[in-house]
C-alpha positions as CSV (number, residue, x, y, z in Angstrom):
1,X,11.9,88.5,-35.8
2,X,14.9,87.3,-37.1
3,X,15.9,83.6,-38.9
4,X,17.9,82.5,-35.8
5,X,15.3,83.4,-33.4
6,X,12.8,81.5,-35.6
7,X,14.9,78.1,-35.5
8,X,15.8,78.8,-31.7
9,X,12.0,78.5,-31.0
10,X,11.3,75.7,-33.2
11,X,14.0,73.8,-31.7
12,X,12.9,74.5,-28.1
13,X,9.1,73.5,-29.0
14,X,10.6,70.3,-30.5
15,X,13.0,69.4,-27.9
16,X,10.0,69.7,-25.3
17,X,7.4,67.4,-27.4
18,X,10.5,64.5,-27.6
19,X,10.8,65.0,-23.8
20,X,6.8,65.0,-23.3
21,X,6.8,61.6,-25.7
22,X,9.9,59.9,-23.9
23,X,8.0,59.5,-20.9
24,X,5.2,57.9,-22.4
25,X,7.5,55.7,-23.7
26,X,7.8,53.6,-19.7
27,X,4.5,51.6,-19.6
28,X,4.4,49.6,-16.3
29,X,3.3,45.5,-17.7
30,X,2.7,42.1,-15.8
31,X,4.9,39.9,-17.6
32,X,3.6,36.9,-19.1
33,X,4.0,33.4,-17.9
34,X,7.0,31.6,-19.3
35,X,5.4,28.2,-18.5
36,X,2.0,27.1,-18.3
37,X,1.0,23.5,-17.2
38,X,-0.2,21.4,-20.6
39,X,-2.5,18.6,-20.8
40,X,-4.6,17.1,-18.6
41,X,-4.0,16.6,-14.0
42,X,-4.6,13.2,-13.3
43,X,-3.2,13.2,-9.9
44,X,-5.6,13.9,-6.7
45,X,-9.2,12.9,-6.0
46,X,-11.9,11.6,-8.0
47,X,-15.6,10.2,-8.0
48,X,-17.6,8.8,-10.1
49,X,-20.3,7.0,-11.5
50,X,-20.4,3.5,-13.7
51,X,-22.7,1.2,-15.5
52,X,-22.1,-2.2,-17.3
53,X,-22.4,-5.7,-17.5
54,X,-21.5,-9.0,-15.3
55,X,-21.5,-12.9,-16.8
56,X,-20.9,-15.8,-14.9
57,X,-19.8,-19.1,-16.0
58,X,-20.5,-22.5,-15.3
59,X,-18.6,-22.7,-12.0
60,X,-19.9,-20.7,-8.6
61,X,-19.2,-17.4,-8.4
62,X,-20.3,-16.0,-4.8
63,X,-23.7,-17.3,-4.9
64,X,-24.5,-15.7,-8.2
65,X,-26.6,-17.8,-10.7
66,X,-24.4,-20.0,-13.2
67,X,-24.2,-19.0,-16.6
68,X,-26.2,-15.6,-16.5
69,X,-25.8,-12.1,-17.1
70,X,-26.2,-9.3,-14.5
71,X,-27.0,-5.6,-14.9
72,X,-24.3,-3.3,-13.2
73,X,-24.6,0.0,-11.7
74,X,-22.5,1.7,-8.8
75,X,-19.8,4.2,-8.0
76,X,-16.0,4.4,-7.3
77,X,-14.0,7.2,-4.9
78,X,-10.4,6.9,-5.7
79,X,-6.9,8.9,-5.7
80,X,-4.1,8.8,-7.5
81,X,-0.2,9.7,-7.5
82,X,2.5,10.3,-10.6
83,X,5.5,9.3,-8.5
84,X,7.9,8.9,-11.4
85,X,6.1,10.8,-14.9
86,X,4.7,9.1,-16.9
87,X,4.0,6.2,-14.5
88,X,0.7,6.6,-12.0
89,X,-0.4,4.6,-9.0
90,X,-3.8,4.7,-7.1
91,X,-5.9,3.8,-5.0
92,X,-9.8,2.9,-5.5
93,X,-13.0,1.9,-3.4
94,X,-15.8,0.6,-5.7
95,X,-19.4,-0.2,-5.1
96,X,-21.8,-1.9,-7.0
97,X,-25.5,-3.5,-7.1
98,X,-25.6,-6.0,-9.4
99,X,-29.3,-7.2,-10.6
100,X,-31.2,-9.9,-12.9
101,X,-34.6,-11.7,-13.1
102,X,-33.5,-14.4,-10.3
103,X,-31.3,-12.4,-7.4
104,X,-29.7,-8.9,-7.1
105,X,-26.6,-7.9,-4.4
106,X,-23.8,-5.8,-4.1
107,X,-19.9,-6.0,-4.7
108,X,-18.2,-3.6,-2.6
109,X,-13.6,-3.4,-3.9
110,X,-10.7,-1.8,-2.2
111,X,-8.5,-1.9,-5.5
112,X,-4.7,-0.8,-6.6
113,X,-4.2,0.8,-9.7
114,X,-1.3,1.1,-11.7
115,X,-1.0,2.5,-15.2
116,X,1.0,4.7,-17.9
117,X,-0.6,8.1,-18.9
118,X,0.2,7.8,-22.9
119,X,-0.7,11.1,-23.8
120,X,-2.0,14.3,-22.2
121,X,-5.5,12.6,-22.4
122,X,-5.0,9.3,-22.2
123,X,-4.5,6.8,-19.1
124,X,-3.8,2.9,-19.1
125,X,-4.3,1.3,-16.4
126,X,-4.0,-2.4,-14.8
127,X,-6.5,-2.8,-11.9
128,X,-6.6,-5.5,-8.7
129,X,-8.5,-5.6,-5.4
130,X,-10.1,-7.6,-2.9
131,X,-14.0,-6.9,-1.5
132,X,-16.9,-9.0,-0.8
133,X,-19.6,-9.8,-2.7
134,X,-23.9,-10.2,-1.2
135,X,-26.1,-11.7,-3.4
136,X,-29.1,-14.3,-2.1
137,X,-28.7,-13.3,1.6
138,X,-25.1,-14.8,1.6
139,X,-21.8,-12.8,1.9
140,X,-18.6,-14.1,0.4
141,X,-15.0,-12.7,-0.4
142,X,-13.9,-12.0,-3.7
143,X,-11.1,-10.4,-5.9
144,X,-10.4,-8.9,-9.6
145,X,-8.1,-8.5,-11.5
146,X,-7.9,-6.4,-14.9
147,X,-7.5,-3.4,-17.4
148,X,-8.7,0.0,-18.6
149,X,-8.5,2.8,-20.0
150,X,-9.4,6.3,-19.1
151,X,-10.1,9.7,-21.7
152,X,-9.9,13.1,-20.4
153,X,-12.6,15.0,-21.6
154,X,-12.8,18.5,-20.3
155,X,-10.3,19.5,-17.7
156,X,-12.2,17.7,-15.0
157,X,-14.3,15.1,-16.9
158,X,-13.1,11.8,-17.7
159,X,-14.6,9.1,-19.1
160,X,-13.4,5.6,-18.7
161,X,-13.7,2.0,-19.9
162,X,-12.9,-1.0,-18.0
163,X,-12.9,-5.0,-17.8
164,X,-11.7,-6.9,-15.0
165,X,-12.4,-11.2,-14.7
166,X,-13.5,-11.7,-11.1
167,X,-13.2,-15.2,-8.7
168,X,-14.2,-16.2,-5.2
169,X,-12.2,-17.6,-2.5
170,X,-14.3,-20.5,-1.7
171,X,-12.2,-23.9,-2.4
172,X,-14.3,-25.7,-4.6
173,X,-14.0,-28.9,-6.9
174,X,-12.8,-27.5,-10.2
175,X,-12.8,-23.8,-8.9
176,X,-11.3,-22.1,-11.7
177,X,-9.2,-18.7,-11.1
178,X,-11.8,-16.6,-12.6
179,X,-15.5,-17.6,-12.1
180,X,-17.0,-14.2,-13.5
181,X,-16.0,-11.2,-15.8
182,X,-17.5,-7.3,-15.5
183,X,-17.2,-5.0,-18.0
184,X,-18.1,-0.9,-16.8
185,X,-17.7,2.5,-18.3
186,X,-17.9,5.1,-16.1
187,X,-17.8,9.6,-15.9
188,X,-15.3,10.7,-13.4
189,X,-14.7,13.8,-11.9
190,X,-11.2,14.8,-10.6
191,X,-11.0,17.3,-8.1
């Protein structure tokens, strides 16, 4: 066998391996995502659950007693929309029974919300609504008005804090605007 033979073979033999490894070369991939959606969805559904506190003052709040303090529990089914980001607006039914060692009732709110989301987490919010309040057999309409602030926890967990000072529409002698204040933290899911 001669030299030229020799590298005629070897060339052939290495011509067919860079063939062989240039097709391996084509590996079919699902590209990555360029974008993917940060921080936390606060538009769409929610419920949730609350607890807190209620103090009235000297002047009649909806047949509550004067100057006491009320245990809180109850539950609120809201929406919300992010019309312009970072601005959100909602919309909130609350219900709550409301107990201490002379009466118990309920407060039942159709509220607005309106609020800032301040970071990925993080919500402000001012809150306002109208409802009706039983307490002692009697029914009697009522409104709030107020402020919180809601946490994201998990991606659909959120807890929240909020105050709002709270007044009947009965007119009175020295009727002040607001006759009661209720302070609630709540878990909310968002679907």
């Amino acid at each position: 066998m001669s030299v030229r033979s020799l590298l005629i073979g070897v060339s052939i033999a290495a011509l067919g391996t860079a063939a062989a490894s240039a097709a391996d070369l084509i590996i079919p991939t699902t590209p990555q995502p360029i974008y993917e959606a940060a921080g936390f969805d606060w538009e769409g559904l929610y419920i949730g659950a609350r607890a807190g506190g209620q103090w009235t003052g000297t002047n009649d709040y909806a047949n509550h007693t004067l100057s006491s303090t009320y245990g809180v529990i109850g539950a609120a089914v809201g929406v919300n929309f992010i019309p312009v980001d970072p601005f959100l607006l909602g919309v909130e039914v609350t219900g709550d029974y409301t107990w201490n060692s002379v009466n118990s009732g309920g407060e039942f709110f159709a509220n607005l919300r309106a609020g800032a989301v301040v970071t990925d987490a993080a919500l402000i919010y001012a809150i306002g609504g109208v409802g009706v309040s039983t307490v002692g057999g009697g029914s009697e309409g009522v409104y709030q008005l107020g402020a919180g602030v809601e946490f994201a926890v998990t991606d659909a967990v959120t807890v929240r804090g909020e105050v709002v000072g709270q007044g009947d529409f009965s007119n009175t002698a020295g009727d002040q605007f607001f006759e009661a204040a209720k302070a609630t933290v709540g878990v909310f899911y968002h679907f």
